[in-house]
PLY file of the C-alpha trace (Angstrom):
ply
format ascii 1.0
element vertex 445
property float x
property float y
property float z
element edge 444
property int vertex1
property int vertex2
end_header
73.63 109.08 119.96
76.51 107.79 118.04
76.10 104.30 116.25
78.53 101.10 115.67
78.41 97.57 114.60
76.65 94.71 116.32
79.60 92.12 116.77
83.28 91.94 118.15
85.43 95.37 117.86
88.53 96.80 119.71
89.63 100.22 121.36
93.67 100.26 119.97
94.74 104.54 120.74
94.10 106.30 118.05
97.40 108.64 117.78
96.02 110.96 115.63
99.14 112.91 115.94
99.17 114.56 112.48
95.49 115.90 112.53
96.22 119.43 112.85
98.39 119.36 110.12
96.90 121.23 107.15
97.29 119.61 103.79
100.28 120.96 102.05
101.45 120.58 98.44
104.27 118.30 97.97
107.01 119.59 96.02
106.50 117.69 91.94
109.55 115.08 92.00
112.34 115.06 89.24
111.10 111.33 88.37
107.75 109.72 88.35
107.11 105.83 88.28
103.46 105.44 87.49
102.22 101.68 88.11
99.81 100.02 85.73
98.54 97.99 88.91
97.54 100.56 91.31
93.48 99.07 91.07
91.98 95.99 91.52
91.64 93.73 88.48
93.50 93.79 84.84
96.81 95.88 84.70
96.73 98.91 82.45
98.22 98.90 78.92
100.54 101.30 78.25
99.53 103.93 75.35
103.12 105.73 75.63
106.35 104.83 74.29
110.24 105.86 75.25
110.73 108.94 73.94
106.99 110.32 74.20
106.44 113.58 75.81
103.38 114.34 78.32
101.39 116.40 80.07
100.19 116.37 83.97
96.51 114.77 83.58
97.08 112.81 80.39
96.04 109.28 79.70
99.10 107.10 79.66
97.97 103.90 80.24
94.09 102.36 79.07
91.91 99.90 81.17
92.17 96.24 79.87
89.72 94.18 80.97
85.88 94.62 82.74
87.52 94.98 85.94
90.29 97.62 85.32
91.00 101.45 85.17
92.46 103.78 83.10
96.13 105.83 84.39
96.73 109.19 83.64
100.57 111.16 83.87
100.80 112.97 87.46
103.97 115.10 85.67
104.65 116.85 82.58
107.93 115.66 80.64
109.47 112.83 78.89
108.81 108.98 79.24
112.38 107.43 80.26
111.08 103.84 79.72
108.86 101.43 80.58
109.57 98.46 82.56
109.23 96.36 85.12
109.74 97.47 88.63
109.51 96.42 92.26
106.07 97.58 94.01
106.28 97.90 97.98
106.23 94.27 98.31
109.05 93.51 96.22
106.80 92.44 93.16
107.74 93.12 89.89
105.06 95.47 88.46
104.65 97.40 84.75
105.74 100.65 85.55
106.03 104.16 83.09
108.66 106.09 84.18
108.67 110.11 83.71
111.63 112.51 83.71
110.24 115.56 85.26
109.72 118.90 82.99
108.06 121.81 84.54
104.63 121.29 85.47
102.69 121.38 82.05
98.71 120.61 82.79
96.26 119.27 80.27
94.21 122.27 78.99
91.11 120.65 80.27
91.35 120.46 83.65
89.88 123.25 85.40
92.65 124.20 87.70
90.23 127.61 89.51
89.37 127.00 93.07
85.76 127.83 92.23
83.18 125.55 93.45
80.81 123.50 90.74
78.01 123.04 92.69
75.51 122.49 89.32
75.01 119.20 88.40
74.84 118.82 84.79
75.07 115.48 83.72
73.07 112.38 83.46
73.53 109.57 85.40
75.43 107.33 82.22
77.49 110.48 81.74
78.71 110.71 85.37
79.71 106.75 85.40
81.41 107.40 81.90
83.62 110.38 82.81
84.67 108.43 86.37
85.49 105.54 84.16
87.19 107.72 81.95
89.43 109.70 84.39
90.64 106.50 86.44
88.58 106.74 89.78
89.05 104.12 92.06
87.66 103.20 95.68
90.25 105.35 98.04
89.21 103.40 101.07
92.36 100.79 100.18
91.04 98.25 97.91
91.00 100.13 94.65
88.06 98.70 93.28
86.98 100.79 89.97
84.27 103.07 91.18
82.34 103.12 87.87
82.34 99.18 88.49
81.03 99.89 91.80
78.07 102.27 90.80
76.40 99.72 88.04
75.18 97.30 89.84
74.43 93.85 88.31
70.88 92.97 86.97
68.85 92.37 89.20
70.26 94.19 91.78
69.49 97.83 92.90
71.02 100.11 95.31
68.22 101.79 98.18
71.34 103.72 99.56
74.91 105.42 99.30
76.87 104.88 102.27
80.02 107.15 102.56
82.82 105.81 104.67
84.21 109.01 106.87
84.98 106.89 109.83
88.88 106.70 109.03
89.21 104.00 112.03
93.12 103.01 111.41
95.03 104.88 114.04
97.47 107.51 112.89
96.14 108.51 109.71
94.37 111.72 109.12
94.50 111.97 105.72
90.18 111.71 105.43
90.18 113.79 108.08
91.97 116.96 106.96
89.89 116.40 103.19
86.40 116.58 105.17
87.64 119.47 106.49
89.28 121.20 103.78
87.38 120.20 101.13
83.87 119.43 102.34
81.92 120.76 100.05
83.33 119.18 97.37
83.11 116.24 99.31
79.09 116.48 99.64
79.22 117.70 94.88
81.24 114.08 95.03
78.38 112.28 97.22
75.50 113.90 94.86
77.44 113.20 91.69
77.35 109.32 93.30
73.89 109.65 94.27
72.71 110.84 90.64
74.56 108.01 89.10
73.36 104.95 91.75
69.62 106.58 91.49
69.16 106.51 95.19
67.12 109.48 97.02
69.14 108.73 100.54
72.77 108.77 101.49
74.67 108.62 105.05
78.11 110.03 106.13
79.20 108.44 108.93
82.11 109.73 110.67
83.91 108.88 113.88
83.25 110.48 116.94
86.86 111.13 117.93
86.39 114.41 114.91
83.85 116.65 116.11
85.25 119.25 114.13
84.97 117.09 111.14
81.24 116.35 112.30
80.18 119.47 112.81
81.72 120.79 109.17
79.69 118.83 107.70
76.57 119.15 109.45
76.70 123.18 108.57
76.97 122.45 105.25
74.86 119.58 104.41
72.46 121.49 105.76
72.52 124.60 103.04
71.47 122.39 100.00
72.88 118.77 100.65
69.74 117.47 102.92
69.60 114.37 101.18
72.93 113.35 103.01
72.96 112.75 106.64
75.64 113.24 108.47
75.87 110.34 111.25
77.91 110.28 114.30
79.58 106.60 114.29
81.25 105.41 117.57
84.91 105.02 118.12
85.48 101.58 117.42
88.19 99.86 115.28
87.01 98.39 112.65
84.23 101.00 112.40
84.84 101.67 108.70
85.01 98.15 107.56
82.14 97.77 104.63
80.03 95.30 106.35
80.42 96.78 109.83
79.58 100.46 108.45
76.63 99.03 106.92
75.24 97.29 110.17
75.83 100.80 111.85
74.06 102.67 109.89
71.69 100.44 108.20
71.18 97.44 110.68
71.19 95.23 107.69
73.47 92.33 107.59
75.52 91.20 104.72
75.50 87.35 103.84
78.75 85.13 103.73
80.62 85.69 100.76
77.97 88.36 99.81
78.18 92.40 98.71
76.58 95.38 100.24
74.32 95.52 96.99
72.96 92.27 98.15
71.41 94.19 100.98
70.43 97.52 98.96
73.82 99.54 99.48
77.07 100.42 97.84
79.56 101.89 99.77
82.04 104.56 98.60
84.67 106.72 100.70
84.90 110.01 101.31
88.17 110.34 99.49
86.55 108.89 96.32
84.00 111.11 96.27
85.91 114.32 96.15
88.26 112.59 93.57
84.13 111.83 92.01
83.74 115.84 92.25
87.16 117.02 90.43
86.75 113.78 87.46
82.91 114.98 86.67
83.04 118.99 87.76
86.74 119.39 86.71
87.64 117.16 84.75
90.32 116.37 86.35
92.10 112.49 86.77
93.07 110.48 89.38
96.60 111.49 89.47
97.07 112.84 93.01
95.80 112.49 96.28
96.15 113.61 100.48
98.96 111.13 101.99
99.54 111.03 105.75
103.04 111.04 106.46
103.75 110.32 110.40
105.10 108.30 113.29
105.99 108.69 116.95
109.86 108.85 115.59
109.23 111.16 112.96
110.65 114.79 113.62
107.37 116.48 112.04
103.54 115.08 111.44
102.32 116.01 107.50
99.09 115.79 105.43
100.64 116.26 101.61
98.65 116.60 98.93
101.12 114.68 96.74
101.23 112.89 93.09
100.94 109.26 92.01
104.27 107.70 91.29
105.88 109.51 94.61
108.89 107.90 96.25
108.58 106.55 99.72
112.11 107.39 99.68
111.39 111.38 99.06
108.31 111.26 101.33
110.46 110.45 104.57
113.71 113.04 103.39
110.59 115.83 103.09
109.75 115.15 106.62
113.41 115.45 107.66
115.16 111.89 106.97
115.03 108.67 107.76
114.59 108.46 112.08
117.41 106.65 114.03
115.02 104.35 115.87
112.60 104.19 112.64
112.12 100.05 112.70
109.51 99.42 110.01
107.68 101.44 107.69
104.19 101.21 106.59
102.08 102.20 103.65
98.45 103.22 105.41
97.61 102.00 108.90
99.03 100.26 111.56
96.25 97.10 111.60
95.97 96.93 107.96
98.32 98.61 105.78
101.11 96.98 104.03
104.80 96.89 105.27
107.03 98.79 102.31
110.51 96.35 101.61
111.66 99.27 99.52
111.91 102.86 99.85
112.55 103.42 96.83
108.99 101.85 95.52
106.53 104.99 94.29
102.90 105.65 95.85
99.71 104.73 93.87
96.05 106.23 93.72
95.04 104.32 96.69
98.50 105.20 99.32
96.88 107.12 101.96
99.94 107.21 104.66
103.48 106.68 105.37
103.73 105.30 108.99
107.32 104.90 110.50
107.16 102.50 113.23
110.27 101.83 116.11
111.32 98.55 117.34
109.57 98.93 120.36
106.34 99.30 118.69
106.46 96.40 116.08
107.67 93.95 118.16
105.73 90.59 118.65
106.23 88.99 121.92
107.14 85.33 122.11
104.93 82.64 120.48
102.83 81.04 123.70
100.30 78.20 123.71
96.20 79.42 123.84
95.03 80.05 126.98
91.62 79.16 126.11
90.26 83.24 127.25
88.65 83.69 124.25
89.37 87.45 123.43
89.64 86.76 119.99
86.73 85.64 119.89
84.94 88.75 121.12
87.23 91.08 119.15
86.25 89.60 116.15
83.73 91.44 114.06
82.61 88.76 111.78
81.63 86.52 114.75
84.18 83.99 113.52
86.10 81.94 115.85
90.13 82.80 115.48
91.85 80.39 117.57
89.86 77.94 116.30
90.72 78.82 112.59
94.39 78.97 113.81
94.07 75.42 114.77
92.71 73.74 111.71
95.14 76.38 109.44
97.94 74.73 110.91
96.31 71.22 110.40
95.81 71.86 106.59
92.54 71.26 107.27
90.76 72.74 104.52
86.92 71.80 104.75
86.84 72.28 108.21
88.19 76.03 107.34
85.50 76.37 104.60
82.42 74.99 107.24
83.51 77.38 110.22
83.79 80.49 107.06
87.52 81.69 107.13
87.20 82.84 103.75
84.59 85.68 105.93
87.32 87.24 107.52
88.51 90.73 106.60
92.22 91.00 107.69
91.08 93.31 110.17
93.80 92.11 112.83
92.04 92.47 115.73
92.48 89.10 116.75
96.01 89.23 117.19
95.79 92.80 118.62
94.26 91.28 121.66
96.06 87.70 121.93
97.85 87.53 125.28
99.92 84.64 123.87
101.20 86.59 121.02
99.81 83.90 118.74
100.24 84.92 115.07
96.37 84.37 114.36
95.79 86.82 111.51
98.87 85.35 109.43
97.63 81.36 109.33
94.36 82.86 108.98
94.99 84.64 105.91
97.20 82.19 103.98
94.43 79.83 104.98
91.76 82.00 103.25
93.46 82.35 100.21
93.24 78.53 99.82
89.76 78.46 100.72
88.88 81.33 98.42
90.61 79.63 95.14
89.06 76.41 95.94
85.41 78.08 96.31
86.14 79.99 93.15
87.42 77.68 91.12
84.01 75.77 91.48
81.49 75.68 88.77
78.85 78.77 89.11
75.15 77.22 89.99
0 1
1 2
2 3
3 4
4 5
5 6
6 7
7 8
8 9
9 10
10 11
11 12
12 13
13 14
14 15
15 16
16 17
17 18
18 19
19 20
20 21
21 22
22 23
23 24
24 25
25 26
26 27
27 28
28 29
29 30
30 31
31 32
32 33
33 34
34 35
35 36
36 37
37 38
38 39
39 40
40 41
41 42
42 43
43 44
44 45
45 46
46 47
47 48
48 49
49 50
50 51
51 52
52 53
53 54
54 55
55 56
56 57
57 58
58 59
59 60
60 61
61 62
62 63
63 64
64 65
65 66
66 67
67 68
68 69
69 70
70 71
71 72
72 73
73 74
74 75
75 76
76 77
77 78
78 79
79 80
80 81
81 82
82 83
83 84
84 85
85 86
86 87
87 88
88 89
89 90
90 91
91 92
92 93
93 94
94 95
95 96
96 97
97 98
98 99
99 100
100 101
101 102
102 103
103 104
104 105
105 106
106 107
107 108
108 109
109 110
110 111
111 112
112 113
113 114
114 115
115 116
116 117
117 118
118 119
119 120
120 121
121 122
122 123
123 124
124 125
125 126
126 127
127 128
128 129
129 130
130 131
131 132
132 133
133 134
134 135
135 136
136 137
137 138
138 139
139 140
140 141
141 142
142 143
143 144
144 145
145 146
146 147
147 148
148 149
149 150
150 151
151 152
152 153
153 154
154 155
155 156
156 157
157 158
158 159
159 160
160 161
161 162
162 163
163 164
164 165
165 166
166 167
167 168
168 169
169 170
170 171
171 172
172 173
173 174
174 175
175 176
176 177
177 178
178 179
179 180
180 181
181 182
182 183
183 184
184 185
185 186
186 187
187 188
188 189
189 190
190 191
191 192
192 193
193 194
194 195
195 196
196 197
197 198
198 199
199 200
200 201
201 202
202 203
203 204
204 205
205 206
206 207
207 208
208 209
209 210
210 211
211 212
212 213
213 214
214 215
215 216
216 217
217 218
218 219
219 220
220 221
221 222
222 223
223 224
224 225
225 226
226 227
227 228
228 229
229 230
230 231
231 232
232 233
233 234
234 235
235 236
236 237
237 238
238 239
239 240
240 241
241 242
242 243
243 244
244 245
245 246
246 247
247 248
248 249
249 250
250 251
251 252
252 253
253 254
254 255
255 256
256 257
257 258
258 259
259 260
260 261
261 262
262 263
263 264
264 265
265 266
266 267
267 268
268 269
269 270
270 271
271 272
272 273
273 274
274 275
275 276
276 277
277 278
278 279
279 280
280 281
281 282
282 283
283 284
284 285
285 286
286 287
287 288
288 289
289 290
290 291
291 292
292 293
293 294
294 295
295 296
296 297
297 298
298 299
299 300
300 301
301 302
302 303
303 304
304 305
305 306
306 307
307 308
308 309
309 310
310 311
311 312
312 313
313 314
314 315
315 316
316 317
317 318
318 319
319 320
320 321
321 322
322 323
323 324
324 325
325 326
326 327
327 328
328 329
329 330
330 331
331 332
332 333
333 334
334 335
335 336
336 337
337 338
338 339
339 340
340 341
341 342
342 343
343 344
344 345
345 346
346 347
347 348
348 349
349 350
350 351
351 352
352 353
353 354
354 355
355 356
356 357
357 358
358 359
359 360
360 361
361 362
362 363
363 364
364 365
365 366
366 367
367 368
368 369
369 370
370 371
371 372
372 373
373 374
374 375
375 376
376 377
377 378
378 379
379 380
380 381
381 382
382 383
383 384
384 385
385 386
386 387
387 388
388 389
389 390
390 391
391 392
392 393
393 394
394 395
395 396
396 397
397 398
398 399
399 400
400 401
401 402
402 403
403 404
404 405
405 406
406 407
407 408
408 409
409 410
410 411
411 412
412 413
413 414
414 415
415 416
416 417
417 418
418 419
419 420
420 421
421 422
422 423
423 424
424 425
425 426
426 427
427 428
428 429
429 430
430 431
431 432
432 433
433 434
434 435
435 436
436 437
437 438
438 439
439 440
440 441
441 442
442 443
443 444
């Protein structure tokens, strides 16, 4: 029987429309703009200078701070400049920018498509190299995975959760990797395992991919028993941390807590294959799959495609820019970020390009609350949204802090089920940030 989370949840259609599209190379671009923010925490420092030439897989930019990851080159060719740039948002961001030559590849790397199924390395050796070739979470926050596999003192992981659910409708990005690359996928989870020290892990996946499922069933079960493959019920927001761990686990994370508080740490299944090519291949995080789609969009697409990739070039691969294309999207629907500029380059962590019409971005007319309550039972931090709306607009911060805004995960379902169109999620969030800065900029106990 498939599992899912104890509290709140919606049904929005799926519209999977690109999953039988296999992952295809994307054709290297002429110019690469390679961020030095594309994790959470510090910026990179740049090691390059105008002028410098550089391979495909080469450290160009070194981690600066505890929280932080190193950038390596996703071309071969000549650094243009470095400056600052617009990121999808319109924020000025460091960027290194790369005139295209050929394809030259560090000799490292092991480019054969033979599988490295030995595990070699200690755990300290496995955290190193993932520090070393730039691995971050690929779930969307970007949080440095060798961060994320040392946990504090004090604090010790009982098990390695791997998020599979891929609950944002349209993309299929984790899907077509758990197909295509799933035993790599299962290496990654090990590798994770090793370095956490943790005997158990769990795969959960959504039940809308019994293909995906059933993959990896068949081969977890030839040498990879230690991972269990677990059916998760289609329910958005299924792959949220907290709600995958009350899935699988039953265990409950605290306010303002993390899943190592309860004995996890959770990791996605794009991470771990990036985990198998950094340790096994030695290979950097300088490319990844990217879900290129949309009801207007002449063709669906799963690219494998390099960091520091045009929107602008994704959409003319796909056949141009739609007529009735409204809005465009980096990731998901509920909680990716709108792009203001197609011209802004993909990072690590971009798993889609969604092109939206009018018709479907639209917000209807701002009404007053009913009273009905739906966002209530949508929610799945068992917060109360309209409420939170109310004292948002109020200014009322200690009232926001008592009923726990700064709980809520941006999930959007909230105002996915509003019948007044009430704009819940944005007071809600600029309300949290307040919250947050105020609770942070307390003195530690």
């Amino acid at each position: 029987m498939s599992k899912t989370f104890s509290i709140g949840g919606i049904h929005p259609h799926d519209n999977k429309i690109s999953v039988n599209a296999a992952i295809e190379n994307f054709p290297v671009m002429e110019r690469a703009f390679i961020s030095m923010s594309q994790h959470l925490g510090a910026p990179a420092e740049p090691l390059v200078a105008k002028g410098d030439k550089v391979k495909t897989g080469q450290l160009i930019a070194k981690a600066s701070g505890f929280i932080s990851a190193n950038v390596h080159s996703s071309v071969s060719g000549t650094v243009n400049s470095i400056e600052m740039l617009p990121d999808l948002a319109g924020n000025l961001v460091q960027h290194i920018v790369i005139n295209v030559e050929g394809d030259e590849w560090m000799e490292e790397i092991d480019r054969s498509p033979e599988i490295k199924r030995e595990i070699t390395h200690s755990p300290q050796e496995i955290i190193a190299k993932i520090a070393e070739c730039g691995i971050v979470g690929l779930g969307g926050a970007a949080f440095p995975t060798h961060i994320k596999l040392s946990p504090p003192p004090g604090k010790k992981a009982e098990f390695l959760l791997v998020n599979g659910a891929e609950c944002e409708p349209y993309l299929t990005s984790d899907y077509r990797i758990m197909l295509e690359n799933t035993e790599e996928i299962l290496i990654g989870v090990k590798l994770m395992m090793s370095a956490l020290g943790v005997k158990r892990a769990y795969l959960g996946i959504e039940e809308n991919k019994p293909k995906a499922i059933k993959k990896m069933n068949e081969i977890a079960s030839k040498g990879y028993q230690e991972i269990k493959i677990v059916s998760l019920k289609k329910r958005y927001p299924q792959g949220g941390e907290k709600q995958l761990i009350d899935a699988i686990t039953g265990r409950q994370v605290p306010s303002m807590g993390l899943p190592i508080d309860v004995g996890v740490v959770v990791q996605n299944v794009g991470t771990a294959l990036a985990v198998y090519e950094a340790v096994q291949k030695n290979k950097p995080l300088f490319e990844g799959v990217v879900t290129v789609t949309g009801k207007c969009m002449p063709e669906q697409r799963n690219f494998r495609m390099r960091v520091g990739t045009t929107f602008e070039s994704m959409i003319f691969a796909v056949g141009g820019f739609p007529k009735d294309a409204e809005k465009l999207v980096s990731g998901g629907p509920m909680m990716g970020k709108a792009v203001s500029r197609i011209e802004a380059a993909s990072v690590k962590s971009t798993s889609a390009l969604l092109l939206l019409t009018e018709e479907e971005t639209k917000r209807g007319e701002e009404a007053n609350c009913i009273r009905c309550a739906k966002c209530v039972d949508a929610c799945p931090m068992g917060l109360e949204p309209y409420l939170l709306n109310r004292l948002s607009r109020a200014n009322r911060i200690e009232d926001l802090e008592a009923n726990m805004v700064h709980d809520c995960i941006e999930c959007g379902s909230c105002l996915y089920v509003c019948p007044a169109d009430i704009p819940l999620l944005d007071t809600i969030r600029l309300s949290k940030a307040k919250v947050l800065k105020i609770i942070r900029s307390r003195p530690k106990k």
